[in-house]
Structures are given as C-alpha cells and as structure tokens.
RODRENKOL-21728 format. One record per residue (C-alpha): residue number from 1; residue in one letter; x, y, z. Coordinates in steps of 0.25 Angstrom, whole numbers. Each point is the difference from the previous one (the first is absolute). Layout:
REC   n res     X     Y     Z
REC NUM   a     X     Y     Z
...
//
This chain:
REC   n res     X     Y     Z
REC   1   x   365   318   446
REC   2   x     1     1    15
REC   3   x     8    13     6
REC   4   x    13     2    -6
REC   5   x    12     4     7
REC   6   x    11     6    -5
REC   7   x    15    -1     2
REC   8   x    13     0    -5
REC   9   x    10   -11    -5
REC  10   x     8    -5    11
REC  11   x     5   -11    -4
REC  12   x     4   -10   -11
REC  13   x   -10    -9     1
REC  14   x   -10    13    -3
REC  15   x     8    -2   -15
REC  16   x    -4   -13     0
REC  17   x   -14     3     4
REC  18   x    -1     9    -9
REC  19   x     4    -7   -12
REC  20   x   -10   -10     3
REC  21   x   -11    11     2
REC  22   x     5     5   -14
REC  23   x    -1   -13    -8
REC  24   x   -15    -1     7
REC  25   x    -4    14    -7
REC  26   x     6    -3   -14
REC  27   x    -8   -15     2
REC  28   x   -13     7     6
REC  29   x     1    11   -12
REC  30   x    -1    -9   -11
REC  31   x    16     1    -2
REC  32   x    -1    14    -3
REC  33   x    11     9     7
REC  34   x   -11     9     9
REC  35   x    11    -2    10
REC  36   x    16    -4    -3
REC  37   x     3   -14    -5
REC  38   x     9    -7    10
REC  39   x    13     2   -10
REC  40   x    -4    13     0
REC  41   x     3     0    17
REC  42   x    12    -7    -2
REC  43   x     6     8   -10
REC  44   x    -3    13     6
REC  45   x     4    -7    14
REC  46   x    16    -6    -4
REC  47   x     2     9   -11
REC  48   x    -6    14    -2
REC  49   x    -1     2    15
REC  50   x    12    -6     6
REC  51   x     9     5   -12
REC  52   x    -5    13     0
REC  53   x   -10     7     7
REC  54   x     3    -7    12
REC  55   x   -12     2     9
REC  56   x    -3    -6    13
REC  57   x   -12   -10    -4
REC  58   x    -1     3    16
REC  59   x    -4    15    -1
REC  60   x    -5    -1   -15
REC  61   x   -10   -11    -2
REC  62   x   -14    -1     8
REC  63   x    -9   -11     1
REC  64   x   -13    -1     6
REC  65   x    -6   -12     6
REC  66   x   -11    -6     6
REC  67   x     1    -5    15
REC  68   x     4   -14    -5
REC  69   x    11     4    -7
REC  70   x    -5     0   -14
REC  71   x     6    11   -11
REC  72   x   -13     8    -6
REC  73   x    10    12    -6
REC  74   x    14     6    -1
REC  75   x     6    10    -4
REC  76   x    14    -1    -8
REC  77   x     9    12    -6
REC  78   x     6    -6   -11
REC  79   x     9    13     1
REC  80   x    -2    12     9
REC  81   x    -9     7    -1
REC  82   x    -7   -10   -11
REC  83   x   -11    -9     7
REC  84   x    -9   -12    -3
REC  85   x   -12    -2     7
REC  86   x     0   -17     2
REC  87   x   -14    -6     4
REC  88   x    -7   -12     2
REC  89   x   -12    -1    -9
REC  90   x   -10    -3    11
REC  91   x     4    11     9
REC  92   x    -1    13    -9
REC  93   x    -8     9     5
REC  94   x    -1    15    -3
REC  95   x     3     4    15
REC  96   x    13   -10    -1
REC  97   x     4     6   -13
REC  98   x     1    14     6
REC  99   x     6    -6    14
REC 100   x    11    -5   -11
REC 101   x     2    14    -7
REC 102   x     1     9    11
REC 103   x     8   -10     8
REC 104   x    10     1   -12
REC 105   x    -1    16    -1
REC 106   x     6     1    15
REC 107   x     9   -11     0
REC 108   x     5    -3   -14
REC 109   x     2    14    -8
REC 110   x    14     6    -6
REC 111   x     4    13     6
REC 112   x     4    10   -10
REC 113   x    11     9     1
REC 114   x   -11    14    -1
REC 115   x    -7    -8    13
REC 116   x   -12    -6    -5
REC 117   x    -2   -14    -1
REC 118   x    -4    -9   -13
REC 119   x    -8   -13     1
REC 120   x    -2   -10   -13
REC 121   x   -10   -11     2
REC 122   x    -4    -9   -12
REC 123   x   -15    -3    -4
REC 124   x    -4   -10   -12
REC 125   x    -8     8   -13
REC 126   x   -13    -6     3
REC 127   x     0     3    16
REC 128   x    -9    11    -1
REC 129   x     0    -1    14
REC 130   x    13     2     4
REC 131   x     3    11    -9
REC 132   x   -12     6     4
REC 133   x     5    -1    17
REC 134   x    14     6    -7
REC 135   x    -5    11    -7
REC 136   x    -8     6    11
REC 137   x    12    -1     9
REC 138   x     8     8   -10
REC 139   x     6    -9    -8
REC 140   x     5     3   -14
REC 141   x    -1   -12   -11
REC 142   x    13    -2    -5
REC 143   x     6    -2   -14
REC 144   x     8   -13     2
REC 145   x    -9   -12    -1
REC 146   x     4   -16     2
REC 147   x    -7    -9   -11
REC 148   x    -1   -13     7
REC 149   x     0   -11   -11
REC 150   x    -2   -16     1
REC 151   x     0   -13   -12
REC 152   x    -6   -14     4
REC 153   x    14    -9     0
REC 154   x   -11   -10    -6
REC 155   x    -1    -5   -15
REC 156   x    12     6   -11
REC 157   x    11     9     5
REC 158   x     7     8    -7
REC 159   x    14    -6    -5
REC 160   x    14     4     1
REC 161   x     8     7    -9
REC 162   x    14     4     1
REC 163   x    11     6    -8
REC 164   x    11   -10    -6
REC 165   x    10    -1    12
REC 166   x    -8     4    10
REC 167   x    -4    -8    10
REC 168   x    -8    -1    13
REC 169   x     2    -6    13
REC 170   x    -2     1    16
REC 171   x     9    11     8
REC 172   x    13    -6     3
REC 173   x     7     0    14
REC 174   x     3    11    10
REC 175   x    11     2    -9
REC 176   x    -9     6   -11
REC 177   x    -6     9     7
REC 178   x     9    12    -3
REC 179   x    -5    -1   -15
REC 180   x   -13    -4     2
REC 181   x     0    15     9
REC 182   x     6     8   -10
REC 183   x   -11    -5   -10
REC 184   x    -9     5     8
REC 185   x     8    12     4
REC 186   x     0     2   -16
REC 187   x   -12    -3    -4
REC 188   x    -9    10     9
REC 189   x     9    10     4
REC 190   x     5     3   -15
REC 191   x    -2    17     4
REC 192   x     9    -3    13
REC 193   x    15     1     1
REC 194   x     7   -15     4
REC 195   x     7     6    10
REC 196   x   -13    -1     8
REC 197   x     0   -13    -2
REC 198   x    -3    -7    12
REC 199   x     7   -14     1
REC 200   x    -8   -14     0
REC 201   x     0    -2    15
REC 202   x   -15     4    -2
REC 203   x    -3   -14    -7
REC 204   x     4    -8    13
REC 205   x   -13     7     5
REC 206   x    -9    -3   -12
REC 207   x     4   -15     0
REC 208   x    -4     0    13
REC 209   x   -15     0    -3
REC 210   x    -8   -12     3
REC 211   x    -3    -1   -12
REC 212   x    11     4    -8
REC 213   x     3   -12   -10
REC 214   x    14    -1    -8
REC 215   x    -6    -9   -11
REC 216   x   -11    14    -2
REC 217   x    11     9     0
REC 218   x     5    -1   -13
REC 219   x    10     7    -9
REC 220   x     4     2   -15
REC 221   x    15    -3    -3
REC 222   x     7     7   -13
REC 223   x     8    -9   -11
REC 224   x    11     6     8
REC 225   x    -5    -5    14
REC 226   x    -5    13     5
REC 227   x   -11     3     8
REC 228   x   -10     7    -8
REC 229   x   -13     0     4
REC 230   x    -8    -6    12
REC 231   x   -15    -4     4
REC 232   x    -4    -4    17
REC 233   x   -11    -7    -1
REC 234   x    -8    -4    14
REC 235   x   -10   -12     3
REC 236   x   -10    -1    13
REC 237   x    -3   -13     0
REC 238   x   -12     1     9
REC 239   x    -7    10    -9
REC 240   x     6    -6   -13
REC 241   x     3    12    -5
REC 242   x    14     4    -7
REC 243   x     6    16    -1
REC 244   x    11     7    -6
REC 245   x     9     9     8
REC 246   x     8     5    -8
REC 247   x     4    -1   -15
REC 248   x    12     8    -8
REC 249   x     9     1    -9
REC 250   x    12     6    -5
REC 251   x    -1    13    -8
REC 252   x     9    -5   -10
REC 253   x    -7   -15    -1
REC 254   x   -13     7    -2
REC 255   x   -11    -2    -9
REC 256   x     5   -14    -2
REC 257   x   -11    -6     7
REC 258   x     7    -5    12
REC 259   x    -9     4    10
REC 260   x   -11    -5    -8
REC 261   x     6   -14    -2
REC 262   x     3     0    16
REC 263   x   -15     5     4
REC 264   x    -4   -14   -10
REC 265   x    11    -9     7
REC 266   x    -5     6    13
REC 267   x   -14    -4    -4
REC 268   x     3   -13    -3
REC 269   x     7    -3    14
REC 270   x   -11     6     7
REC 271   x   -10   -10    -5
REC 272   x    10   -11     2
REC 273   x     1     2    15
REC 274   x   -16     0     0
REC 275   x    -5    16    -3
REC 276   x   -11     2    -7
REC 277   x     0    13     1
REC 278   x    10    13    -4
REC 279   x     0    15     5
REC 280   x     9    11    -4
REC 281   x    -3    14     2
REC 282   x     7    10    -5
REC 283   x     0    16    -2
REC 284   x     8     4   -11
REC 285   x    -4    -3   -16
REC 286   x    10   -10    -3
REC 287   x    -5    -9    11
REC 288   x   -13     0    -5
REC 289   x     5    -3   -13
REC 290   x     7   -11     5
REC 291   x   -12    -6     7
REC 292   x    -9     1   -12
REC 293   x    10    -8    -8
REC 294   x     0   -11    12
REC 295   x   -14    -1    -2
REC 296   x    -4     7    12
REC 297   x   -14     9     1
REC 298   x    -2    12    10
REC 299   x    -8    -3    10
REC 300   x     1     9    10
REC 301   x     6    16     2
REC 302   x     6     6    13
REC 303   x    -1    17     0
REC 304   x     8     7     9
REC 305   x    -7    10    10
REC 306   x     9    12     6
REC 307   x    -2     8    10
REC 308   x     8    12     6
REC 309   x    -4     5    15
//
C-alpha cells in the first residue's frame, strides 16, 4: 500500500468511514475478529464511551490514510489507557505496526498518580509478531485474556427451554427502561452498593446505535411480570454476522437457565433476519460456560500486553 498518512478523527463522517473500514477487515480476515466487529464500534461508540469514559473521539482515535482517502489503520481505546491496534489486512506492515504503538505510547497512555504512565495494547495468541514488537518495547503479558467464540447459525440450533411461568419477549417502551437498568445494575454489580446506581438515562444512548434492534433486545419476564433476565443481541447485515452484548441475569432467578434459553432465542432470531454466523466473546468462566452450551467453539484468543514507562 501507497504512503499512509496519519491523522485524527474530525468528524462524524470519519465514524462512519470507519465502520465501513472495520466491516472490510473482519470480511477480508476470514470473519475473524483481528480487528473489532462493527457492533463492537457501536457499542463501545453509544454506550461504554459516551456513558462512561467519555473521551473525545477527536483527541482519542487516529486513523491513518492513504492520499485518497482510504482507512489502512486505527487506533481506538476502548477505555483509557486500553488500546486496540485496527488494520486493514492489505496494509500491515512491520514498520506501520510500530508507527501504531508508539504513536499510542505518546498519545493515548493513563497517567498515574506516582507519575509514570501505563499503556495496554491487545495482540491475538498466535501473533507472534505483535507480541514479539511488544515485548522488546517493554511490555508485560498480561493475565486477563478475551476468548473470542463463533457457531454456524446454519443446520440445528439449539431449543429453548424455560421454567413454567417464565416467559420471553422484546424490551418494552421507554417506560421499561427503569427495570430493564436495575437488572442490569443487579446483575453485574452484585459486590456494589445500589446507592451507586446510575439511572437508565444511559440506555437513550445504547438505543441510539445503528444497529441497535428492539426485537434482539430481549428479556425474561417472571410468573409475577418482573424483569428477570436479559440478552442484547446484534446483527450486521452486510457481514451477516449476529453478537451478543450483553446477557444477565438476576442473582436470585439464577441457575434456572434463563440466560441460556435467551442466548437460543436470540439464535434463533439471528438467523431469522439472515445471520449465519454468531460471535460472543467473553472473559470470565461462566461466559464460556454459556458459549459452550450454545454450541459455540473458541476460535480465536486476545492477550492483554501492559506497559509502565
């Protein structure tokens, strides 16, 4: 590839240039996830980012380019601090791939309280490459890998079973919103106090994605009309690929099978709207468990590289 120029986003039609960039890598890589999914960059875009971390994407994200305008590389911190190297399969170089670090370890490192700084940048298992380029910068492999999973959509899926009295349906009106927060609040925060809480305003944000869909954002509903459990699921049509962001459930509803029986529901909508492909990635045990149980096979592993400077 010609002479790349780098920059940084300006504007909102970079997101959008970016996403098609994205959906040409994960095409181009065989549907393997060497750079983010597209629901991965909406999600991080209208939720985690503008919920929480809040970081200008017009100081935060680089992009380099040739002279005609076409996106070779990116680099995105999916949280301070936490950076994923995006490039085009046709433009990897060695000398691009360290133009992409150490452009990261001056523009995009967390400063700690003592005065040093702390970069994490994310290589795939079988990059020997990039791991080699991070270790002799100083990196340190981390201990907190992603397992990137995926199941054909085609032939059987499994079915879905749910307890007696428990049923499962799309995520209601604005109106439902409070609930469906505090489910979520519930089920991932169970260490935390409530009174940190945050509201359900953030949704707004989250339904705001392209690709958001409410007939994939589905929910568990007790014998007693509570919300008890939840599963978002995501489709790209233009890959044809399906993920799920996020699934949970409530301490006290679980080990029912409820997320499980959403997962296959989810499954089985997926392929209804043309997927023939599903990807979930996860980090903890019980979301590997899950996977396993859907039918799902590891296919690829992220590590997480750290460096302090």
């Amino acid at each position: 590839m010609t002479h790349l120029i780098p920059r940084l986003y300006r504007s909102e039609d970079d997101y959008w240039r970016l996403r098609a960039f994205l959906r040409e890598c994960f095409t181009l890589n065989g549907r393997r996830e060497m750079s983010w999914h597209v629901v991965r960059f909406d999600h991080w875009r209208w939720h985690l980012n503008i919920n929480y971390h809040k970081q200008n994407l017009n100081e935060t994200i680089a992009i380099w380019e040739t002279a005609s305008g076409h996106i070779a590389a990116a680099l995105i911190p999916e949280t301070p601090g936490n950076v994923y190297l995006q490039l085009h399969p046709a433009a990897r170089t060695p000398n691009l791939e360290e133009e992409l670090i150490a452009a990261a370890e001056v523009g995009l490192p967390i400063h700690r309280p003592n005065g040093t700084r702390q970069l994490q940048i994310w290589a795939h298992a079988n990059d020997s490459f990039r791991k080699g380029l991070l270790a002799q910068r100083g990196y340190k492999h981390g201990d907190w890998p992603e397992i990137q999973c995926q199941r054909s959509l085609e032939g059987e899926l499994p079915p879905v079973k749910l307890p007696p009295g428990y049923r499962i349906r799309a995520l209601g009106e604005q109106d439902e919103l409070p609930a469906r927060t505090w489910l979520s609040w519930r089920a991932f925060h169970t260490k935390e106090t409530d009174h940190l809480y945050g509201g359900w305003e953030w949704y707004l944000n989250l339904q705001r994605a392209p690709l958001y869909r409410r007939d994939l954002d589905l929910v568990v509903e007790s014998p007693s009309g509570e919300l008890v459990a939840f599963c978002t699921a995501w489709f790209d049509d233009v890959t044809r690929s399906g993920m799920f962001e996020a699934i949970g459930t409530a301490p006290e509803h679980q080990r029912r099978g409820l997320a499980l029986a959403l997962s296959c529901e989810a499954l089985q909508r997926l392929r209804q709207l043309g997927a023939d492909l599903a990807l979930l990635s996860s980090y903890f045990p019980t979301a590997q468990n899950l996977a396993v149980k859907l039918g799902f096979a590891e296919v690829d592993r992220m590590d997480a590289w750290v460096k302090t400077y």
